[in-house]
C-alpha positions in Angstrom: 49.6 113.1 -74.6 46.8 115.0 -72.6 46.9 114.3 -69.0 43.6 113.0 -67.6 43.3 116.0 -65.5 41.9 117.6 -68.8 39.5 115.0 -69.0 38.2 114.7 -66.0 37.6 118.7 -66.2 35.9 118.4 -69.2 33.7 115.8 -66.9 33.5 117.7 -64.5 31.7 120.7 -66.3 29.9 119.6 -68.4 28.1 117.2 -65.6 27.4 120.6 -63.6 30.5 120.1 -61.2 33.0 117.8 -59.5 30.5 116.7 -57.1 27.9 115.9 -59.4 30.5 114.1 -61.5 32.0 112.0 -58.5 28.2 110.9 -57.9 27.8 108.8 -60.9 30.6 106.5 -60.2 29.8 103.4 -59.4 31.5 101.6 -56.2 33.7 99.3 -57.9 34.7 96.0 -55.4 37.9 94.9 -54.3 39.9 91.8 -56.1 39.5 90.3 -52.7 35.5 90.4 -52.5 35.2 89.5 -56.5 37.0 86.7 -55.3 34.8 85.2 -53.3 31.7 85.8 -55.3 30.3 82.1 -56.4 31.1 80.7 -59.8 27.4 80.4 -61.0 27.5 84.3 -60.8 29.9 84.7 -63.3 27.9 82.3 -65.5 25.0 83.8 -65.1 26.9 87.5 -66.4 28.5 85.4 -69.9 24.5 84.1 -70.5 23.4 87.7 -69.9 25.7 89.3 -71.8 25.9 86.9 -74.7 21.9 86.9 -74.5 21.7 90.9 -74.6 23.6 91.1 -77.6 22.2 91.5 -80.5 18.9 91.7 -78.6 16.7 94.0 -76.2 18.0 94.6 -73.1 15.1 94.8 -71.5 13.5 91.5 -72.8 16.6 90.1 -71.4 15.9 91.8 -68.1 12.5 91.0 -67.5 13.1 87.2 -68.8 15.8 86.8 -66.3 14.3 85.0 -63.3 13.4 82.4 -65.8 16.7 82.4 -66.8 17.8 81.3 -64.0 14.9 78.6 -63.0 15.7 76.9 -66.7 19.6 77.0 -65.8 19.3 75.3 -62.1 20.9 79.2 -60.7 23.3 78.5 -63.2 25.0 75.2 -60.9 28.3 75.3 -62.8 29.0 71.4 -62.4 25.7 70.6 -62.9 25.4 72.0 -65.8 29.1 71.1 -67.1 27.8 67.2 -67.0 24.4 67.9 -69.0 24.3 65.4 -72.0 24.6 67.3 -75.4 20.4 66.1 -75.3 20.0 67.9 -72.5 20.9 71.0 -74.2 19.5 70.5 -77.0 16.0 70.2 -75.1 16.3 74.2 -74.2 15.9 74.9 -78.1 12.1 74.2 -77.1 12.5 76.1 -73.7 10.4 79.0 -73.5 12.0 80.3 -70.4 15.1 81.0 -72.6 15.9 82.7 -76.0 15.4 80.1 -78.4 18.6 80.5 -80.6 20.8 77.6 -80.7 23.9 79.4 -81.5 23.8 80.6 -77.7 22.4 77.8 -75.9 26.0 76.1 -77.5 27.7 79.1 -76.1 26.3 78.0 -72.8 26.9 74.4 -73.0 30.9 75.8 -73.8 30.5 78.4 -71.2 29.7 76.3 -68.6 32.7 73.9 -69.3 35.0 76.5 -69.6 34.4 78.0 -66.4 34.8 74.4 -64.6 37.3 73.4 -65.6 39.7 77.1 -65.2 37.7 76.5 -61.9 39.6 73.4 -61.4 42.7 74.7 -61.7 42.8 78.0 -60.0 40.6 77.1 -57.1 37.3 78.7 -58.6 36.4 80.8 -61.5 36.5 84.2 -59.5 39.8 83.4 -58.4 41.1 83.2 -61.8 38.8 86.6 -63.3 40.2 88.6 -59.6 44.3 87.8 -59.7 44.3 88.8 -63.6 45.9 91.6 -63.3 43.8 95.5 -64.8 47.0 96.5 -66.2 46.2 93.4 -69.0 42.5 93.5 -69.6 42.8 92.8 -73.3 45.2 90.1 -72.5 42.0 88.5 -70.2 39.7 89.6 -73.2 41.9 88.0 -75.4 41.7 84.4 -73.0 38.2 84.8 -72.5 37.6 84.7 -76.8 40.0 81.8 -77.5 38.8 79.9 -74.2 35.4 80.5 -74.2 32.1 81.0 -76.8 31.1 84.6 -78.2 33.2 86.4 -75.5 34.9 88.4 -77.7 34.1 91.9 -78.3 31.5 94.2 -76.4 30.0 91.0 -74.8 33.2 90.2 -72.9 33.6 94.0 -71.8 30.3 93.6 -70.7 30.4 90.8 -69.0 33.6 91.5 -67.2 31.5 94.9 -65.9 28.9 92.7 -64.9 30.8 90.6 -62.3 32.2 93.6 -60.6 35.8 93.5 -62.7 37.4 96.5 -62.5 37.5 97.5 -66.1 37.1 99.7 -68.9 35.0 99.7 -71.6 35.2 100.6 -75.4 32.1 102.6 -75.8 31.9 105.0 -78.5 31.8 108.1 -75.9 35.2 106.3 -74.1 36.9 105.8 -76.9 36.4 109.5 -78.1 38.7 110.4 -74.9 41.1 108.0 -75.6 41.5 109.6 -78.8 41.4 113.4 -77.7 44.1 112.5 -75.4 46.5 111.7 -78.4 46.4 107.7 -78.3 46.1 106.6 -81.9 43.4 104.2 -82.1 40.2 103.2 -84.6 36.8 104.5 -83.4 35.6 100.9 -83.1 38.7 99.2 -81.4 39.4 95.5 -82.5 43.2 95.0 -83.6 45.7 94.1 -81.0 47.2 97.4 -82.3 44.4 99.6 -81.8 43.6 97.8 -78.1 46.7 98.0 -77.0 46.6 101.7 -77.4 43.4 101.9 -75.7 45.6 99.9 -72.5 47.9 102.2 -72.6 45.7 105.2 -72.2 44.0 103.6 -69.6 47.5 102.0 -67.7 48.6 105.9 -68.2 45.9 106.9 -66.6 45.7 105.0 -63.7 48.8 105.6 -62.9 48.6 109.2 -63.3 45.1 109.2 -60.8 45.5 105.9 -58.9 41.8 105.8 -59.6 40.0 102.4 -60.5 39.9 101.6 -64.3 36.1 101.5 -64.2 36.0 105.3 -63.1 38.1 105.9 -65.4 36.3 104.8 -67.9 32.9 106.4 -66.7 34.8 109.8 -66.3 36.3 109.7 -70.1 32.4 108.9 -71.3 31.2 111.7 -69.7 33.6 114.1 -71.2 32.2 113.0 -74.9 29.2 112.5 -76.2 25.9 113.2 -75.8 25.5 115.4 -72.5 22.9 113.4 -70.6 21.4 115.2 -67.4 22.6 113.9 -64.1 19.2 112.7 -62.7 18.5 110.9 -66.0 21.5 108.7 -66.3 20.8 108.2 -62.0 17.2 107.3 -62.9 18.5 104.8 -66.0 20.9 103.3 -63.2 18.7 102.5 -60.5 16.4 101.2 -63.0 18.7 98.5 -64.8 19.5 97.6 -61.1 16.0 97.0 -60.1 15.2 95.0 -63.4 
């Protein structure tokens, strides 16, 4: 197996330097703030990122303060006691995608995260003790135990909260592969993501740098070489929206 110094180099130049590379990563937060962040938020990320699938991005975007006004800030027991009625109403919404498939997901979604609220104190509680080392493990909870949270949406979503995590991006899992983990281009087996774990848990341990940066670091050694001021500039502009 490479080491993910050879990675990181390959970052490194092909980004213009180490210093340009080390600008692009994100900060990623502690287990102790995600903590503490408020159950509606992470919510709020599943509709997002089960809305954006499938869909455009920026539609979702630039929809999403009505988002939040048709989903009362996405009040987790408020919304876990709506009357199957109730939900059915937002079919005629137009504040919201009209797709029934996931306003359902909601409806699940929201029960789902009060309840596991229930019994580990609150939902980020439960999301910030799951330990990195077993993302697909959480991946794996979060399809079984939840509604159309498998996949890219539930990488996506976990990214969204603030989980330190990686992500199976075509690019990413490039590196994986160029490293010598035997995986599929498009992981989805247990086999397949358990290599991709590995690589990652290698990694990490090799670095004792956050999975997420990980992650960024093998995408920018593959790929399409984007210019540093454009991927800053496509940043700051999904962080604005």
């Amino acid at each position: 197996m490479k080491s993910f110094q050879h990675i990181y180099e390959v970052a490194a130049e092909r980004k213009g330097g180490e210093e340009n590379l080390l600008s692009l990563l994100p900060y990623v937060m502690s287990n102790g703030l995600l903590a503490k962040k408020g159950d509606d938020r992470f919510l709020a990320m599943m509709c997002k990122a089960i809305n954006q699938a499938g869909f455009n991005w920026t539609v979702i975007e630039n929809k999403w303060p009505q988002f939040e006004e048709a989903f009362h800030g996405f009040d987790v027991p408020r919304l876990a006691y709506k009357s199957p009625e109730d939900w059915e109403a937002y079919v005629q919404d137009k504040r919201v995608v009209r797709n029934w498939t996931k306003i359902k997901a909601m409806m699940v979604n929201a029960n789902f995260v009060n309840y596991t609220a229930q019994e580990h104190g609150s939902f980020a509680q439960f999301i910030a003790d799951w330990p990195e080392s077993d993302q697909i493990g959480l991946m794996a909870y979060l399809k079984k135990n939840g509604s159309r949270l498998g996949g890219n949406t539930g990488f996506w979503f976990l990214r969204y909260v603030g989980k330190d995590c990686f992500t199976t991006t075509h690019d990413t899992i490039q590196a994986v592969k160029w490293a010598g983990y035997q995986t599929n281009d498009h992981p989805t087996s247990k086999r397949d993501l358990i290599q991709v774990q590995r690589a990652f848990n290698n990694w990490h341990e090799e670095t004792g740098l956050p999975y997420t940066h990980l992650s960024k670091i093998a995408a920018y050694s593959s790929g399409e070489n984007y210019a540093v001021d454009e991927i800053k500039k496509r940043t700051i502009t999904v962080q604005r929206s």
